[in-house]
C-alpha positions in Angstrom: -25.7 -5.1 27.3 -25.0 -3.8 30.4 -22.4 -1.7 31.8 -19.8 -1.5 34.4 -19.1 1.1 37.5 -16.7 3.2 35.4 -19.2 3.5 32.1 -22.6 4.3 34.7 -20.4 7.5 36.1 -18.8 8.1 32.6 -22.9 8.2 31.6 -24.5 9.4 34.5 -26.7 11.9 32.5 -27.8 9.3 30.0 -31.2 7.8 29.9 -31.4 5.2 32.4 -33.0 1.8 30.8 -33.1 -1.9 31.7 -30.7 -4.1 30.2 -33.0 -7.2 31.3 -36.0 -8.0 33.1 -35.8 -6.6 36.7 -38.2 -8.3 39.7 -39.6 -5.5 42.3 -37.3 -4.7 44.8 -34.3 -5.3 43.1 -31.5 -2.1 44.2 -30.6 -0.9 40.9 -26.6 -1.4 39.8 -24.8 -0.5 36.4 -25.3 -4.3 35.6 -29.2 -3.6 35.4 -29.0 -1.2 32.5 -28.3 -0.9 28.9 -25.4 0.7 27.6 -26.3 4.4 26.7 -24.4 3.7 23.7 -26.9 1.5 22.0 -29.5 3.8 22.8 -30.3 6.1 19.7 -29.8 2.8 17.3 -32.9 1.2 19.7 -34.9 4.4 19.9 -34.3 4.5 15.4 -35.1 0.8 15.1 -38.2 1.9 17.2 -37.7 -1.0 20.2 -37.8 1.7 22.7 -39.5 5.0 23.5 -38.1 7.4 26.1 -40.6 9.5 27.9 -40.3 13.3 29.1 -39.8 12.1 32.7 -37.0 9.2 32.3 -34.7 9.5 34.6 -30.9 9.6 34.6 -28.6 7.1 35.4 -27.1 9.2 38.0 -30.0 9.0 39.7 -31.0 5.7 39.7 -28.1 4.3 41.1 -28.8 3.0 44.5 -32.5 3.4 44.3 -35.0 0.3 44.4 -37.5 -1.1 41.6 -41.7 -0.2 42.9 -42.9 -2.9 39.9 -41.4 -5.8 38.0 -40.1 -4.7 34.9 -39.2 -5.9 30.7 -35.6 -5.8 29.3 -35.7 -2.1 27.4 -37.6 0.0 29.6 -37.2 3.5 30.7 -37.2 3.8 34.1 -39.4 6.8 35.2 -40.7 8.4 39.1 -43.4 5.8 39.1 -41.1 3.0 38.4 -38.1 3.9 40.8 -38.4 4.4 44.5 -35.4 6.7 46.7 -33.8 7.8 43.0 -32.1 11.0 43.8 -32.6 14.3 40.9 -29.1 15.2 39.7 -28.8 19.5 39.9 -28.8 21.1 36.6 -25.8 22.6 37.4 -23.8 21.8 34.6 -26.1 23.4 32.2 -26.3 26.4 33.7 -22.3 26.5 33.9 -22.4 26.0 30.0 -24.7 28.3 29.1 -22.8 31.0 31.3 -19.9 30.0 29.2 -21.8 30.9 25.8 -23.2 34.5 27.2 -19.3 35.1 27.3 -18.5 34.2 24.4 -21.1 35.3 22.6 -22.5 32.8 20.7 -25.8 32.3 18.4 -26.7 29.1 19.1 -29.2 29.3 16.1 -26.1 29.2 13.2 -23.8 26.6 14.4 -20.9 26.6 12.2 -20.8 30.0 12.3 -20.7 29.3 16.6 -17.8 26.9 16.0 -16.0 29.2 13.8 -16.4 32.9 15.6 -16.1 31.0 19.1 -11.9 30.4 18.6 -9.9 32.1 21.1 -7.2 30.6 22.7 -6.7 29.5 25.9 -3.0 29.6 27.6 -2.1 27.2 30.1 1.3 27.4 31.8 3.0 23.9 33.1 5.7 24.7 35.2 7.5 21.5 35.8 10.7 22.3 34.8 10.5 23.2 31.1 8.1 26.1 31.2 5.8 24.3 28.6 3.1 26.6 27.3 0.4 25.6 25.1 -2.1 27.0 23.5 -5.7 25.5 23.0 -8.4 26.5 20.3 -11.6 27.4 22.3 -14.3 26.0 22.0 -11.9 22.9 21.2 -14.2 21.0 19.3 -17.2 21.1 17.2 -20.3 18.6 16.6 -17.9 16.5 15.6 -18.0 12.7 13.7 -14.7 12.5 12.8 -13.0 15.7 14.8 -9.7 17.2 14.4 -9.4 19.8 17.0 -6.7 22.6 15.8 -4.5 23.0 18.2 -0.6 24.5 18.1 1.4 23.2 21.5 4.6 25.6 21.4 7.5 24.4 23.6 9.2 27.7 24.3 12.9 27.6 25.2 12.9 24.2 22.8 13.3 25.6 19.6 15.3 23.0 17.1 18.6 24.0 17.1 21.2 21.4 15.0 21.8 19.1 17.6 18.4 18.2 18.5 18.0 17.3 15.3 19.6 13.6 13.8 19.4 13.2 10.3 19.0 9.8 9.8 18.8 8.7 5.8 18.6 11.3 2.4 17.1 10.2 -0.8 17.1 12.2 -4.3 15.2 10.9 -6.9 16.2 12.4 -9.9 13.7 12.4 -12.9 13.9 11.9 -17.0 11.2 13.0 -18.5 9.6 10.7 -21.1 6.7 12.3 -23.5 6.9 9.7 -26.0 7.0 5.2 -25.8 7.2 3.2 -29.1 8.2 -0.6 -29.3 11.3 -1.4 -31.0 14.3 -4.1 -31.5 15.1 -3.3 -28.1 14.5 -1.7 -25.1 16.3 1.7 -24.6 15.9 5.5 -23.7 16.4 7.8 -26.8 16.5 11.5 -25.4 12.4 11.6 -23.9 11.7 8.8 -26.0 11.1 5.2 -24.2 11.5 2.2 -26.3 10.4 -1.0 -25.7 11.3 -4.4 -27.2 8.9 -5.5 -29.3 9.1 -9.1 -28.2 9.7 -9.0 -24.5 6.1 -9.9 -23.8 6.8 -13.5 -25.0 9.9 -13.9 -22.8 7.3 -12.4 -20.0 4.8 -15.0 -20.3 7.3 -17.8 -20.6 8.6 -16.5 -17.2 5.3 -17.6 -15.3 3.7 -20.9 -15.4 -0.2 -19.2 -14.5 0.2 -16.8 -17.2 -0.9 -17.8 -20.7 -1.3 -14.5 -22.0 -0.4 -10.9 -22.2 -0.4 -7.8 -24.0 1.7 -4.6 -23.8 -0.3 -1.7 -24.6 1.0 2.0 -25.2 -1.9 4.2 -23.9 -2.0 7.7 -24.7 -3.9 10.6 -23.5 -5.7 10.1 -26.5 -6.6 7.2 -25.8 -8.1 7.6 -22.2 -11.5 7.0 -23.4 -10.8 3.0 -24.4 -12.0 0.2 -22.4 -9.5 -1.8 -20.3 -9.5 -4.3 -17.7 -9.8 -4.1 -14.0 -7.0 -2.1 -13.0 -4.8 -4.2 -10.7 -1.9 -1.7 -9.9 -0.4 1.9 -11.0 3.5 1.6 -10.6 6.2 4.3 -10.9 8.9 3.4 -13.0 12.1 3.3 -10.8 16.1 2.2 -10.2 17.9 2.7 -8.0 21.5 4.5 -9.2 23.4 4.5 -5.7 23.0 3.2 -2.4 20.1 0.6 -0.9 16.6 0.8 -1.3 15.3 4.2 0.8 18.7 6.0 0.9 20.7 7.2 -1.8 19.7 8.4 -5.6 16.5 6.9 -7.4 15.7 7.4 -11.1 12.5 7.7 -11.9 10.7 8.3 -15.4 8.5 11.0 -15.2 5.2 11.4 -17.6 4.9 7.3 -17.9 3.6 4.7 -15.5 3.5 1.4 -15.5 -0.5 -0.2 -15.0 -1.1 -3.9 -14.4 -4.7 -5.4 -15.9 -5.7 -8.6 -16.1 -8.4 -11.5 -16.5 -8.1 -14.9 -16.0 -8.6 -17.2 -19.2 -12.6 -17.4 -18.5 -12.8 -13.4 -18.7 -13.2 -12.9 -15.2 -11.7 -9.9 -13.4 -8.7 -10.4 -11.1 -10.1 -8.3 -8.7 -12.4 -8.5 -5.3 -15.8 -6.8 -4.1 -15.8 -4.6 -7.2 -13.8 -4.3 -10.7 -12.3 -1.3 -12.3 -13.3 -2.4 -15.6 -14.6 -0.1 -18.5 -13.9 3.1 -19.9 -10.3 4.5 -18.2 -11.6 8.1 -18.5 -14.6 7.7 -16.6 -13.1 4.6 -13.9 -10.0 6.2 -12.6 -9.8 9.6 -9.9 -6.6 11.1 -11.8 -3.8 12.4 -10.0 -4.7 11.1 -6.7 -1.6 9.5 -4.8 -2.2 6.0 -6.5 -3.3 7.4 -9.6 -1.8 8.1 -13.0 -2.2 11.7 -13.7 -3.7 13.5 -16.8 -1.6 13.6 -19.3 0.6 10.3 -18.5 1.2 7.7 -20.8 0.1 4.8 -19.5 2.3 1.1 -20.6 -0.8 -0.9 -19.5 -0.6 -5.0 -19.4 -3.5 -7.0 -20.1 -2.7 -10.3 -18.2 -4.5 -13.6 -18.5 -3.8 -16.2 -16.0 -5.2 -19.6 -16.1 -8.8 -20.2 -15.4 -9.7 -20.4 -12.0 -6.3 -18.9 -10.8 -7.6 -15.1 -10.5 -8.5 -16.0 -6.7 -5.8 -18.2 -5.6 -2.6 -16.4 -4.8 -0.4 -17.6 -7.5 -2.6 -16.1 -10.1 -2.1 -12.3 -9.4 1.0 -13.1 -7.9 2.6 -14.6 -11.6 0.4 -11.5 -13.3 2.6 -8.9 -11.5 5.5 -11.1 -12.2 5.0 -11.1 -15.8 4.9 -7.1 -16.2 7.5 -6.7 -13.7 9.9 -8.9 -16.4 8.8 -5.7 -18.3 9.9 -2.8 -16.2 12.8 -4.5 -15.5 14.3 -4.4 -18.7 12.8 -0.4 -18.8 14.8 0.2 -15.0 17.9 -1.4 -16.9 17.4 0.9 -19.6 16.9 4.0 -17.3 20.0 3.1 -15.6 21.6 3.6 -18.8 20.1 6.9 -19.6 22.9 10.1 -19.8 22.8 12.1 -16.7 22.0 15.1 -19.4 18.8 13.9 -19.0 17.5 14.5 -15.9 15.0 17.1 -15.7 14.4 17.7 -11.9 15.4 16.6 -8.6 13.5 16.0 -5.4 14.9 15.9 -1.6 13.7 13.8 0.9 15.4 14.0 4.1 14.4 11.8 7.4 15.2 13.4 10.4 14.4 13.1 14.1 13.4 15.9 16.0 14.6 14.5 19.4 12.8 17.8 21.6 9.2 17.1 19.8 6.4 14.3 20.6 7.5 11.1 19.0 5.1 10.0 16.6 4.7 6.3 14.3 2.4 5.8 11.4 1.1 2.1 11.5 -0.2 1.3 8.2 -2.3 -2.3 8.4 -2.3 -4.1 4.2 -4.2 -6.7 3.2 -2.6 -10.0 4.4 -5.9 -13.1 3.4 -3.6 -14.0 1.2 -5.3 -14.7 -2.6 -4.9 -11.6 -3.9 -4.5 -9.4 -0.9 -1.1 -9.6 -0.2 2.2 -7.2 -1.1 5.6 -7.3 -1.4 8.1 -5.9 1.1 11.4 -4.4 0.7 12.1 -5.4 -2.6 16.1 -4.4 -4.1 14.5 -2.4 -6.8 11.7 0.8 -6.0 8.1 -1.5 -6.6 10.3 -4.6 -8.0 9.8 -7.9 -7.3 13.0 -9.4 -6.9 14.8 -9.4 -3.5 10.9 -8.8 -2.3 8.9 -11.2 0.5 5.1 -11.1 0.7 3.9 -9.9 4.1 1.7 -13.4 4.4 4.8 -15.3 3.8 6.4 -13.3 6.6 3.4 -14.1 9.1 1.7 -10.9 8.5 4.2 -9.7 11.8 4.6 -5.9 11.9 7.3 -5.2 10.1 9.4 -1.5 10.9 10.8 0.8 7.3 12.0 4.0 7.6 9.6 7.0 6.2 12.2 6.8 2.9 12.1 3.1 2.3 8.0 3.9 1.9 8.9 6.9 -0.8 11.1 4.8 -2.5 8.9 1.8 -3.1 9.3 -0.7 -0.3 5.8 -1.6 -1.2 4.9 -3.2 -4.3 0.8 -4.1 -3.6 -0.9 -6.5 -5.0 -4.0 -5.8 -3.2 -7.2 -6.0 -5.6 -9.8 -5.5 -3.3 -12.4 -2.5 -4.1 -10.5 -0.3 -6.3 -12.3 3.0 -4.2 -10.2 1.7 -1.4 -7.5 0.1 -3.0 -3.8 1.8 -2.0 -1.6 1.2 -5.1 2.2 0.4 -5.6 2.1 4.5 -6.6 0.0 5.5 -3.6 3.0 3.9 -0.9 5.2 5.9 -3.5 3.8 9.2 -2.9 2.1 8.8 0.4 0.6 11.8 1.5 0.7 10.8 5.2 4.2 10.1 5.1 5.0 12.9 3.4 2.8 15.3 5.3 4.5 14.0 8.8 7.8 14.3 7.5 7.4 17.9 6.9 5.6 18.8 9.8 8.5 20.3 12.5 6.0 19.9 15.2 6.5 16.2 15.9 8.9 13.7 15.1 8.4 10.8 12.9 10.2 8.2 14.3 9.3 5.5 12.0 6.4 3.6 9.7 4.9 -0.1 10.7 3.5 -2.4 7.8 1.3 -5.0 9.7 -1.2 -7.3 8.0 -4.3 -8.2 8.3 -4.9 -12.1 8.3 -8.1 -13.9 7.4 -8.3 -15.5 10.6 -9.6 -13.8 13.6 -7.4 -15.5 15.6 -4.4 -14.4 13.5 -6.0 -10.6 13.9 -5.7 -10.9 17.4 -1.9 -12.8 17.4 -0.5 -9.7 14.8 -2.3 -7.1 16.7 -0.2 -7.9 20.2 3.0 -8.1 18.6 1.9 -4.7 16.8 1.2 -3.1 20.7 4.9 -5.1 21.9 7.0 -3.3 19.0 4.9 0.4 19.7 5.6 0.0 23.4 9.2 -1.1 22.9 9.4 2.4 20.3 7.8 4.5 23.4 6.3 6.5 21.5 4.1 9.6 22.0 1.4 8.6 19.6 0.7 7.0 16.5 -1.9 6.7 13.8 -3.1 3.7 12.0 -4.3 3.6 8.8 -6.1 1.2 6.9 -7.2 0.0 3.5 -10.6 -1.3 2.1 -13.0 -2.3 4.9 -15.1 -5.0 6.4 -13.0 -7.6 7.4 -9.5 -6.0 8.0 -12.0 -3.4 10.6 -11.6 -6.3 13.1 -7.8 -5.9 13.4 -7.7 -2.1 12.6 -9.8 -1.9 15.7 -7.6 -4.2 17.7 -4.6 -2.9 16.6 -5.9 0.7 17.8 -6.6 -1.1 21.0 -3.7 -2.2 21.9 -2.0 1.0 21.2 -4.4 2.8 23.2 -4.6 0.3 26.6 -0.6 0.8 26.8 -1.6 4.6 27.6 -0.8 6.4 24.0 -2.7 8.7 22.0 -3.9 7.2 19.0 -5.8 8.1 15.7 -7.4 5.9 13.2 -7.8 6.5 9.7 -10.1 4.4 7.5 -13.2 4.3 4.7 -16.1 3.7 6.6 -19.0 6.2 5.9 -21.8 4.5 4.7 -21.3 1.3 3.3 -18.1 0.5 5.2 -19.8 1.5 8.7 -17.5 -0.3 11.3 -18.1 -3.9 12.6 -16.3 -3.6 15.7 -15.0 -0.8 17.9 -13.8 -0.5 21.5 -12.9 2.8 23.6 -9.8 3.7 22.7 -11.5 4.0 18.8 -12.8 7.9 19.9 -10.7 9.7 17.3 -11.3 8.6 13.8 -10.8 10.2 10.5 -12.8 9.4 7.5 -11.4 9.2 4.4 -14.4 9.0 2.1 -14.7 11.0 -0.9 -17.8 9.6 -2.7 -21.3 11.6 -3.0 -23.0 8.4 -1.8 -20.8 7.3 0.9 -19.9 4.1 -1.0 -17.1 1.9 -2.5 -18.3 2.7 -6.4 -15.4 0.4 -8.2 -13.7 3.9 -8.8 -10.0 4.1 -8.5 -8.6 5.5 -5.8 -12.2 7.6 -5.2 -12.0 7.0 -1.0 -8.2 6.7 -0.5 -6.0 8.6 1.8 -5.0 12.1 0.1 -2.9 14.8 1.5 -6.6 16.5 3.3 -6.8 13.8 5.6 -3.6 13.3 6.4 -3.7 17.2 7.5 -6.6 16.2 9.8 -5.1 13.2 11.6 -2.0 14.8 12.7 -4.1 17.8 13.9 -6.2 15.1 15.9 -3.3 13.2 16.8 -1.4 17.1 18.5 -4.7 17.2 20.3 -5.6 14.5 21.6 -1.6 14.3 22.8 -2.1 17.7 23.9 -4.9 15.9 26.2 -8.1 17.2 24.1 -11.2 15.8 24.4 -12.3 14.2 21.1 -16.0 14.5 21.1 -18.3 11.5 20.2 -19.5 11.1 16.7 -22.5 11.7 15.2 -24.9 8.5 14.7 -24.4 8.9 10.7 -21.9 9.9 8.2 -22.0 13.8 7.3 -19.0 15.2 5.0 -20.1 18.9 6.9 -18.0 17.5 9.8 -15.1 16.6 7.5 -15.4 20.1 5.8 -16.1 22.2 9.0 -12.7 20.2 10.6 -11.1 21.4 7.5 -12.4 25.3 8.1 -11.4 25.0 11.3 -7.7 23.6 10.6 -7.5 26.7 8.4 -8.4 29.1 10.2 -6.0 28.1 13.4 -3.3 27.7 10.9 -3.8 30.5 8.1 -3.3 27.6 5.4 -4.9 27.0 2.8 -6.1 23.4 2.2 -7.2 22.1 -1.1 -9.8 19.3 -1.5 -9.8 17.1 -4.0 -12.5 16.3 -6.2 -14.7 13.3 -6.5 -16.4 11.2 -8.6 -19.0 13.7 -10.0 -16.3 15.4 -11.6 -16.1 12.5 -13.9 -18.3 11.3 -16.7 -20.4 8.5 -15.8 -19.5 5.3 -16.4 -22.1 2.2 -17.5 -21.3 0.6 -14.4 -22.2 3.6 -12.2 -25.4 4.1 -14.3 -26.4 0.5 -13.7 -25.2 -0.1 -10.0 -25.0 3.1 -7.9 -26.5 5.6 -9.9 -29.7 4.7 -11.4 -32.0 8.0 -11.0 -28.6 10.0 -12.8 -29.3 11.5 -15.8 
């Protein structure tokens, strides 16, 4: 593939080989050679072989093939007549750079980490901006997140330059024991459930000839169940609208949707959680339950055939929602004794920092990747419109309608991937860029991602229109499973990045979910896989966005608003990176960040013995 003008002096110290066959005397141009890119995946694949003496692309340019050369081949001195040697000066400036800073090239990370010293740069354009720059910036980075603080002196927050926009309190009864009964109440930390609801539940939904309502306690973790389709919170709302206001919310029980259709087969996409909970769940990640919850799990079955045509996990989500209903009318109920703790969440602009929107892309092929949108109750149903039936258009929430369960997802592609009801609930990027009093956090965009490219492409211009019209400082975008929806997370980071703002991706990708597309505004990426093997292993919520990551992409996002260079990736997925980022985010900030763990810390399953596992003991 060759390149243009701009990417020849972009690469003019990269190997300089033919894009095509070349007849003698043809003047060499960028169109004649092969995009430096692509070079270490030929050179791996063993197509080419680049000699000592291959010259640059710098100094080619101009010059004139002696001989008639193949597509592929390294043009060298006895190839290229009136090329012109590029000076070495560069490397000699860099290595005068090292003696000063004294680094042993021969223990990297330690280089990376001893090297940070700041460098101060006064703007004076008015507003005396000072900012300060971690040197060396970045590291041999795949997935870098410089550390960098950018102080604004003389802009400290005073009251009015900041705008508080909305308040939520959720306030929360604690629950430690569910039993059915005649009907469905809360009795001190007791839930009951009506015995019979389940009937009314499946008569409410045509696809649905079956269901169970199991109480799972922690003593009980080691059972088998169904794919897990969803984790919900249990929620009402006691004043105001949906993302403002006072929220109850029942604290030690979830709600967790399962299902089959009537021939046994999972409701569920490129993997299944099936199998033993214990061993096929990451607890307390953002989507998860957490150890030590009791879990009111349905066991849906929908009519044969149904589990991949949308009205099948649609009318399975309708069926437990019938449920929870009658538990959020209950909780409404519930004495104001009860409540056992409060929590704050307060959206406010901070009109004197960069202004900053998370773009989070769902699943929008419709079947069973689809969600519900700004439903009247926190995860509900009712009042809700799925994001295909709306077009898949981006549609704009405030931070709190995403904490307060604008989002009930009825995604079931991989569960590794998967971003639950619960995860939008307590999403750790949200929450992580609400706190952080260096930007401002003007808003969050749900777009989807269609099955059709051309559908991509139609939601991903109206995504760049409604960023543009925000004018905003930067943004990250975020995405769920992988494969497919890449093509639109790409474009969608595209058209972000043409209009001129910064912009960070965030996705699974690693191994298996290696990206299918990419473009070059895609040059700051965080990875958000947590499995030993670089995979999607059916494990819930094993690769999903936790509060780490979030960390790193708004420390990517200051730099490379800051005008950082993001270096290029490596060729192959390396957690080091991720964990050396992570050191170096520490050590810049003096906080401490915890990891979570991954699947090893389980024990393995039958499915990971038999699929992804096979040498494990």
């Amino acid at each position: 593939m060759a390149i243009t003008k701009e990417q020849a002096m972009e690469h003019k110290d990269s190997y300089a080989i033919t894009c095509c066959r070349f007849e003698e005397g043809t003047v060499i141009e960028p169109s004649h050679i092969e995009d430096p890119n692509l070079i270490p995946d030929l050179e791996e694949s063993g197509l080419i072989e680049i000699p000592e003496d291959c010259l640059k692309i710098g100094e080619v340019l101009g010059a004139t093939l002696k001989k008639t050369v193949d597509a592929l081949t390294p043009l060298t001195p006895d190839l290229v007549e009136g090329y012109t040697k590029l000076e070495e000066t560069s490397r000699e400036e860099i290595e005068e750079i090292d003696k000063e800073v004294s680094v042993n090239e021969d223990e990297s990370t330690e280089r990376h980490e001893k090297g940070i010293n700041n460098i101060k740069i006064q703007i004076g354009e008015g507003k005396d901006i000072n900012i300060e720059i971690p040197f060396p910036v970045i590291t041999s980075s795949a997935v870098s997140s410089t550390p960098i603080t950018e102080e604004i002196k003389g802009e400290k927050s005073s009251p009015e330059e900041e705008k508080e926009l909305r308040r939520l309190t959720r306030k929360y009864f604690k629950i430690d024991k569910v039993e059915f009964g005649h009907e469905t109440k809360i009795d001190g930390t007791t839930l009951i459930i009506r015995e019979d609801a389940y009937k009314e539940a499946i008569d409410s939904q045509e696809l649905v000839v079956d269901m169970k309502v199991d109480i799972i306690t922690p003593d009980r973790y080691n059972e088998f169940s169904n794919t897990i389709m969803d984790v919900q919170p249990i929620a009402t709302k006691e004043e105001g609208e949906l993302g403002e206001g006072i929220t109850r919310v029942l604290d030690g029980v979830v709600m967790l949707v399962t299902g089959t259709d009537e021939a046994g087969v999972q409701i569920g996409e490129f993997g299944s959680s099936e199998g033993i909970l214990e061993e096929n769940i990451m607890w307390g990640r953002p989507g998860s339950p957490e150890k030590g919850e009791i879990l009111i799990k349905t066991d849906v079955t929908i009519k044969k055939g149904k589990n991949m045509e949308r009205p099948g996990p649609m009318a399975a989500h309708k069926a437990t929602d019938f449920i929870t209903q009658e538990i959020r009318e209950a909780l409404k109920k519930a004495d104001e004794s009860l409540v056992v703790r409060k929590e704050e969440f307060v959206h406010k602009r901070r009109l004197n920092k960069k202004k900053v929107v998370i773009v989070k892309e769902i699943m929008g092929q419709g079947a069973m990747h689809d969600n519900y949108l700004m439903p009247q109750e926190p995860v509900g149903v009712l009042g809700a419109k799925a994001n295909v039936d709306l077009g898949n258009v981006p549609v704009v929430v405030s931070p709190l309608h995403v904490l307060d369960g604008c989002v009930h997802a009825l995604t079931c592609i991989g569960p590794a991937s998967k971003e639950t009801s619960r995860h939008y609930f307590r999403e750790p990027l949200v929450l992580e860029a609400m706190l952080d009093d260096e930007i401002d956090l003007a808003a969050v965009v749900f777009v989807g991602s269609p099955q059709a490219n051309s559908e991509k492409f139609y939601v991903s211009k109206l995504l760049g229109l409604t960023i543009e019209a925000m004018d905003v400082d930067g943004a990250i975008v975020t995405t769920e499973g992988f494969g497919n929806n890449h093509v639109d997370f790409a474009s969608h980071i595209e058209e972000i990045g043409k209009r001129g703002i910064p912009v960070v991706g965030m996705t699974f990708a690693a191994v298996q979910g290696q990206l299918v597309v990419g473009n070059e505004h895609m040059d700051a990426m965080v990875e958000l896989n947590k499995s030993e093997e670089g995979i999607e292993n059916e494990i819930l919520e094993n690769n999903c966005l936790c509060q780490e990551d979030a960390i790193r992409a708004l420390y990517m996002l200051k730099a490379k608003m800051a005008g950082e260079e993001i270096l290029p990736p490596e060729r192959k997925y390396g957690k080091d990176v991720i964990l050396n980022n992570i050191r170096l985010i520490e050590k810049a900030t003096d906080r401490k960040i915890e990891l979570v763990d991954n699947e090893t810390s389980l024990k393995i399953s039958q499915n990971r013995r038999n699929e992804y596992e096979k040498d494990a003991e």
